[in-house]
Every structure is written in C-alpha cells, then in structure tokens.
N, C-alpha and C positions, 0 to 999 in steps of 0.2 A: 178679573172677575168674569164676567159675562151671566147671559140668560140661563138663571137656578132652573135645569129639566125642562132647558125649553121655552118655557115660559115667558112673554114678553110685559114689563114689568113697570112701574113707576116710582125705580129704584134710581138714587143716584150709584156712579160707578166712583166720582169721586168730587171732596171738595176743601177746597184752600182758602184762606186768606192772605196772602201773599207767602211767607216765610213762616209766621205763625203756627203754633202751635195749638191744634184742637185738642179739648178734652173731651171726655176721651179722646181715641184716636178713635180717626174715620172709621165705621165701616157702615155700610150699607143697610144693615139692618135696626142702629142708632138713628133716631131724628131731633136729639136734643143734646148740644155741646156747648161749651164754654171754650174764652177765649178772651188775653191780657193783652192789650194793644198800645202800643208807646207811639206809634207812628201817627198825625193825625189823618191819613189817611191811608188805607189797602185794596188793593186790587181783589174780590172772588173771582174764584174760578169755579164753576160745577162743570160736571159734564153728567150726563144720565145714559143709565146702563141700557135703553131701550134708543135707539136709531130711529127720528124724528118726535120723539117728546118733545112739548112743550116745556120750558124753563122759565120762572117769572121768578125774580130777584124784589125783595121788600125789605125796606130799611124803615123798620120803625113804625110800619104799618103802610108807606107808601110806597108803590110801586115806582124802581127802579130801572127795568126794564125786563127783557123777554129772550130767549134764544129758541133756538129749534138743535137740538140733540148737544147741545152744551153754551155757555155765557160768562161771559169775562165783564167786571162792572168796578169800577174804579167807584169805594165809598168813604166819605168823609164823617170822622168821627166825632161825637159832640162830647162833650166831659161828662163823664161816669159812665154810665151805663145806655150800649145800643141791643138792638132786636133786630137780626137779619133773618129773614125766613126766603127760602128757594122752593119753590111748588113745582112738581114734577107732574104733568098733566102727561097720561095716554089713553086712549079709547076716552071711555067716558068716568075712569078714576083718576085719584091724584094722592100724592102723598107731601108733606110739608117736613121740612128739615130744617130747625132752628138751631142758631148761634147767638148765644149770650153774647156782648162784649163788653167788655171794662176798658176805656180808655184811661191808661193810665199817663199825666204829663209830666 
C-alpha cells in the first residue's frame, strides 16, 4: 500500500484477527467488517499506513490498549456478538475501523 499522492494519512495499511477471516476483505478504504470466531480468544493485529500514528484498540466500548505506528492485542471473546473498533489518530484527525464479531462455540 503506502501514502495515496503523498499524502500522510489515518489510514490503516492492514488488519487481522488472528487466521480469521474479514468480511469484506481488508482494504483500507473499508471501516466496517464482519467476522465468525470459534476460538474464545484472538490476537488483532493493526498496523497503520502513516509511520508514528497513534493506535487505540476497543473492545466493546473499552479501551484495550494503544500502539504507536501499529498494535497486537490478545482479546477475549464473550458469547454472541463483540465490537472491536481500532482508531487511527494523526495530526489532529482520526479515523475508526470496526469489526463485528460473532463468537460462535
């Protein structure tokens, strides 16, 4: 991927739940995916396409933690349905990238 024209951005470049499959598939210009999870827990992984953005990892509304230009976050899943949101903060914008999940057991 990298910086569209240049431009330094508050895009993620990419993001996983472990082995998982997103729906859609990733891309960067998506901030809302779905996602069937058997395991009761998965590792995210974000990374963001801008070199020292902030990263803040929410599960469910509470924050999970924070990275600086990408974040790996081991989360535990509750039965039915979670909300994972990843906020990509640069300069003084941000963008929000949500994941549905369905824990299925």
């Amino acid at each position: 991927m990298g910086h569209q024209g240049g431009f330094l951005t508050q895009n993620l470049d990419s993001l996983a739940l472990g082995s998982e499959t997103l729906t859609p598939t990733f891309d960067e210009d998506v901030t809302e995916y779905t996602a069937n999870i058997t395991d009761a827990s998965t590792s995210l992984t974000a990374t963001a396409e801008t070199t020292g953005a902030t990263l803040e990892v929410f599960l469910n509304g509470t924050s999970k933690g924070t990275g600086t230009t990408s974040v790996t976050k081991s989360l535990t899943w509750t039965a039915g349905t979670d909300t994972v949101e990843v906020k990509v903060t640069w300069k003084n914008s941000s963008k929000t990238y949500k994941v549905t999940v369905t824990h299925e057991t």
